[in-house]
C-alpha positions as CSV (number, residue, x, y, z in Angstrom):
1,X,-0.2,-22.2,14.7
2,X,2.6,-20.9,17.2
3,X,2.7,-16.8,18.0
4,X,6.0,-17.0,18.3
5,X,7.1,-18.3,15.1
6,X,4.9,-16.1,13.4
7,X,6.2,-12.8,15.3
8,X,10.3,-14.7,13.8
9,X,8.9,-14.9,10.5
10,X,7.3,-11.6,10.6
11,X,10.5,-9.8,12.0
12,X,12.6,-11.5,8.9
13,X,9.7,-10.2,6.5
14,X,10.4,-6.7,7.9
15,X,13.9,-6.5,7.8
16,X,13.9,-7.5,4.3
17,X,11.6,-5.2,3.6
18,X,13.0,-2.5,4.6
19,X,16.4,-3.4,2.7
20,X,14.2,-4.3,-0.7
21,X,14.6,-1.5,-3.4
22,X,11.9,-1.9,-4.8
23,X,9.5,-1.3,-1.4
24,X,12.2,1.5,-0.5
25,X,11.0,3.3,-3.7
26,X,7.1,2.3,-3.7
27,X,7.5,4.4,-0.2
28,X,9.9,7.0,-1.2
29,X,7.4,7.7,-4.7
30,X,4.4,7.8,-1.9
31,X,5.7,10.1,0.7
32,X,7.3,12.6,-2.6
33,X,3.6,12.3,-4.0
34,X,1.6,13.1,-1.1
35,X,3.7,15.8,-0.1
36,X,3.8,17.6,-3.7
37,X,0.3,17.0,-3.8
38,X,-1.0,18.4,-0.7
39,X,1.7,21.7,-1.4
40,X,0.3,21.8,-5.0
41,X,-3.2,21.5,-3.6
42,X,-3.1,24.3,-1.1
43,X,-1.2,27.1,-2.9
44,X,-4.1,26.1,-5.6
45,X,-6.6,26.9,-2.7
46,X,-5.5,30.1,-1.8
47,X,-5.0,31.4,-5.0
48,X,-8.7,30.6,-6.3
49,X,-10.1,30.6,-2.6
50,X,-11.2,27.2,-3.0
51,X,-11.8,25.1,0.0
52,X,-7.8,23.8,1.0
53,X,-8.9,19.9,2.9
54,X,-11.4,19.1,0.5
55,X,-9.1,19.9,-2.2
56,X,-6.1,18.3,-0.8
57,X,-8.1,15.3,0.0
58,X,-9.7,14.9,-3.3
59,X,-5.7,15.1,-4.5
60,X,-4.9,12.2,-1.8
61,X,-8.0,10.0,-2.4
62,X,-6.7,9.8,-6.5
63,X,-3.6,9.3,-4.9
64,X,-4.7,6.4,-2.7
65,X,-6.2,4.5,-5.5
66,X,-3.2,4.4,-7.9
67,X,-0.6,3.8,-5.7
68,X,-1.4,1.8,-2.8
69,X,-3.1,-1.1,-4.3
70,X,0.1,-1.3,-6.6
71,X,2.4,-1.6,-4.0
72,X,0.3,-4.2,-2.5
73,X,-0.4,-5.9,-5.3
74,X,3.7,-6.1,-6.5
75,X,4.8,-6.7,-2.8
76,X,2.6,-9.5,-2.1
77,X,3.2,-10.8,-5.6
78,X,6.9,-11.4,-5.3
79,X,7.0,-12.6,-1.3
80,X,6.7,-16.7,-2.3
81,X,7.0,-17.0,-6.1
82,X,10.4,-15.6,-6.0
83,X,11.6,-17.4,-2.5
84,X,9.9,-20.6,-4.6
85,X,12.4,-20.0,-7.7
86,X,15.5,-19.4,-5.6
87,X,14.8,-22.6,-3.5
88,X,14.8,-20.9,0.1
89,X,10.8,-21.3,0.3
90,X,11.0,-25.0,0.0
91,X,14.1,-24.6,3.2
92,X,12.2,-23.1,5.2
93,X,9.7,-25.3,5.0
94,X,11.8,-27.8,5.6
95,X,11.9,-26.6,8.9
96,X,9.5,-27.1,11.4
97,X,7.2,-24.4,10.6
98,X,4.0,-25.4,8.7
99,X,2.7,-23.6,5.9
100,X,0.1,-21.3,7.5
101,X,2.7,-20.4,9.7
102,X,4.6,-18.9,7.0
103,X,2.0,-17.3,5.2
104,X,0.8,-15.1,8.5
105,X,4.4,-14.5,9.2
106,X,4.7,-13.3,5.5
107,X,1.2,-11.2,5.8
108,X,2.3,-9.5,9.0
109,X,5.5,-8.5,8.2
110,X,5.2,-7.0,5.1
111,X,2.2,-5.8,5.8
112,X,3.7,-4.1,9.0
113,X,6.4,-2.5,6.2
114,X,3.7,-1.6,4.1
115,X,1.4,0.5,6.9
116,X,5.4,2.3,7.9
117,X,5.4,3.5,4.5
118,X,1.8,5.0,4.0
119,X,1.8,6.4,7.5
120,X,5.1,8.4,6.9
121,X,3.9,9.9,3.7
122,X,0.5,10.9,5.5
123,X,2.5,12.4,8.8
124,X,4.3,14.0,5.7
125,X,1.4,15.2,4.3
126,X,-0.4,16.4,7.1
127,X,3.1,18.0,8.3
128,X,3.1,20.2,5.2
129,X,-1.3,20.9,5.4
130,X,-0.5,22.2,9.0
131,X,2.9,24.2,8.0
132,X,1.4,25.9,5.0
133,X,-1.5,26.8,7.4
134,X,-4.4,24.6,5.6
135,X,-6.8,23.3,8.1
136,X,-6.5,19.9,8.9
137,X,-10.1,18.1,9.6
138,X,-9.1,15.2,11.8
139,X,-12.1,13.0,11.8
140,X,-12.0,13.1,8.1
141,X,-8.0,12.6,7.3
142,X,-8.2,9.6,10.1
143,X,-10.8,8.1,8.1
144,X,-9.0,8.4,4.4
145,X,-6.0,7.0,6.5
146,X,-8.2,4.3,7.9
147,X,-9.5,2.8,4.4
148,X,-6.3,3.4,2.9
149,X,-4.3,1.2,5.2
150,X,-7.6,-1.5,5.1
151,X,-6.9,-1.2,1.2
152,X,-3.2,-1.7,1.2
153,X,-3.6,-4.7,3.2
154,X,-6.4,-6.2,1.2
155,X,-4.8,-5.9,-2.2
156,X,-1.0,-7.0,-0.4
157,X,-3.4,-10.5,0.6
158,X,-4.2,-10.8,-3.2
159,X,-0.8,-10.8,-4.2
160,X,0.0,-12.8,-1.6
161,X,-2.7,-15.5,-2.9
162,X,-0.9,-14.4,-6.9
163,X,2.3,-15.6,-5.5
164,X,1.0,-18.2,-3.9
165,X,-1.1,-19.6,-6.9
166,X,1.7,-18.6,-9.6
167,X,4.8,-21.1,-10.7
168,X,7.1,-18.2,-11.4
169,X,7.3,-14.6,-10.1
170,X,7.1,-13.1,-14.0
171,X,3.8,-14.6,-13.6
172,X,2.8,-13.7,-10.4
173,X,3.9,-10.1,-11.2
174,X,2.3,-10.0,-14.4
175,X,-1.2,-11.2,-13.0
176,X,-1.0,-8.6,-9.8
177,X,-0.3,-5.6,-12.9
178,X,-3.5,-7.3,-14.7
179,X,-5.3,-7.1,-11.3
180,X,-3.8,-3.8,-10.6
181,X,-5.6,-2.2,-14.1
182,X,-8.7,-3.8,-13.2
183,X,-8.6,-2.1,-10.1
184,X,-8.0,1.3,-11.1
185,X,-10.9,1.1,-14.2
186,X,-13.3,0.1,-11.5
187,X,-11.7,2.6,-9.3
188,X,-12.1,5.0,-11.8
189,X,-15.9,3.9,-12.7
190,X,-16.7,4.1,-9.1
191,X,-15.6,7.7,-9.0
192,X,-17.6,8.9,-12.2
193,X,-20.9,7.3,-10.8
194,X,-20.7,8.7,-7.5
195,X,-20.3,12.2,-8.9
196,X,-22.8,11.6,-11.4
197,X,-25.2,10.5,-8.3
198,X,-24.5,13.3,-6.4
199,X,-25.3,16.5,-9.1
């Protein structure tokens, strides 16, 4: 594999990224969301005198697992099944680029778009915690950043393997949702039985 033709192919990812709609939205809905909910979750905090971080980060945590592995799921699921029905896949592998060549230059750049979008609505987030005077805990908001990033790149890799494995991108889509449900019931069981553990 050549560096340099996957640093191209991940530049063109980017670009298109950035001018896709649909990723435009996925990180407008994010930064909105994260925003309202750290606001929401602080002027709950001083009205009860609950504690305002662990609050707000419960608020982002359920946020984390709904949205991010959507928009990684739905990203990756569209990069090659919908180049593969328009034709300009099977072009660009007509030139002389091989095929793992393409899928890191796929992986990197969107997933370079995807990190932009979930860092801005954190920045955002945190902007508003330390504005509204909540007290940011750094260790612990670096961390939720941490897995969430790790988890927006794992689930954009399995749509990337959807797209991959799919003939159409109705298909590949439809399978990422499916995946995407999955995700959030075992999300959601994971959640229960940890607080369960914990009383």
């Amino acid at each position: 594999m050549r560096l340099k033709t996957i640093s191209t192919l991940a530049g063109y990812e980017l670009r298109s990224s950035l001018r896709n709609r649909w990723f435009l939205l996925y990180a407008l809905a994010f930064a909105v969301l994260a925003v309202a909910l750290s606001s929401l979750s602080l002027t709950g905090a001083g009205m009860f005198g609950f504690a305002g971080f662990g609050r707000t980060a419960a608020s982002l945590i359920n946020l984390v697992l709904l949205i991010v592995p959507l928009m990684g799921l739905t990203i990756g699921a569209q990069s090659l099944a919908s180049e593969r029905e328009k034709g300009t896949l099977a072009y660009l592998l007509a030139q002389p680029v091989n095929r793992a060549e393409v899928l890191w230059g796929k992986f990197v750049g969107l997933g370079m778009g995807l990190l932009a979008a979930l860092l801005l609505g954190f920045g955002l987030s945190a902007a508003v915690i330390a504005w509204q005077g909540g007290v940011v805990e750094v260790q612990q908001y670096i961390s939720l950043v941490g897995f969430s990033l790790l988890l927006a790149l794992v689930t954009l890799s399995l749509g990337i393997f959807l797209s991959a494995w799919s003939r159409s991108s109705a298909l590949a889509v439809g399978l990422a949702l499916f995946a995407w449900l999955a995700l959030v019931f075992i999300g959601d069981l994971g959640l229960m039985s940890t607080t369960v553990a914990m009383k």
